[in-house]
N, C-alpha and C positions, 0 to 999 in steps of 0.2 A: 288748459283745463284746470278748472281750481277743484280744491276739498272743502269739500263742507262737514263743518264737525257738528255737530249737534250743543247746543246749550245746555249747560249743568245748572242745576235749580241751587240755588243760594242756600249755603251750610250755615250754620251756627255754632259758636265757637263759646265754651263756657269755660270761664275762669274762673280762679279766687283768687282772691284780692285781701288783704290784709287792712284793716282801719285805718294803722296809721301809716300806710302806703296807700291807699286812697287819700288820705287828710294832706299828704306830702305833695302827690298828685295834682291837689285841688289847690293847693298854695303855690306848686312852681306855674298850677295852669293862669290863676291870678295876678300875679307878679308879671307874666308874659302881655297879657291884655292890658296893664297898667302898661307896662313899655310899649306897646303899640299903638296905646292911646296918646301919650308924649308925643311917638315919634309922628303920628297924624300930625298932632299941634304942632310942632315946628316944621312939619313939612308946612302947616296950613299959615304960619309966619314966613315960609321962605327961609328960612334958616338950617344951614348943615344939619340932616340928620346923625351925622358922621363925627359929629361931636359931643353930640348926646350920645353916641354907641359906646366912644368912650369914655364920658364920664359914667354913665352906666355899668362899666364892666368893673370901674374901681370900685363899684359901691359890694360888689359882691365876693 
């Protein structure tokens, strides 16, 4: 015999956020989509992703 729990209706969660912890936020989220869009392209060359992780990690 199973339990059946009933469903919780979706809470909201409100924060603050500071400007330039949002602006930090918004540079590390950029920075990440740039390297993801790299590593697409040499996947889409066939070339070691794994090369580029490392030369990436020196730059930082």
């Amino acid at each position: 015999m199973t339990t059946v729990l009933s469903a919780r209706p979706a809470q909201t969660l409100y924060v603050t956020i500071r400007r330039d912890e949002l602006r930090q936020l918004k540079d590390d989220n950029a920075q990440l989509l740039q390297q993801v869009e790299h590593l697409r392209q040499q996947l889409a060359l066939g070339q070691s992703p794994l090369s580029l992780t490392r030369s990436a990690a020196h730059l930082n």
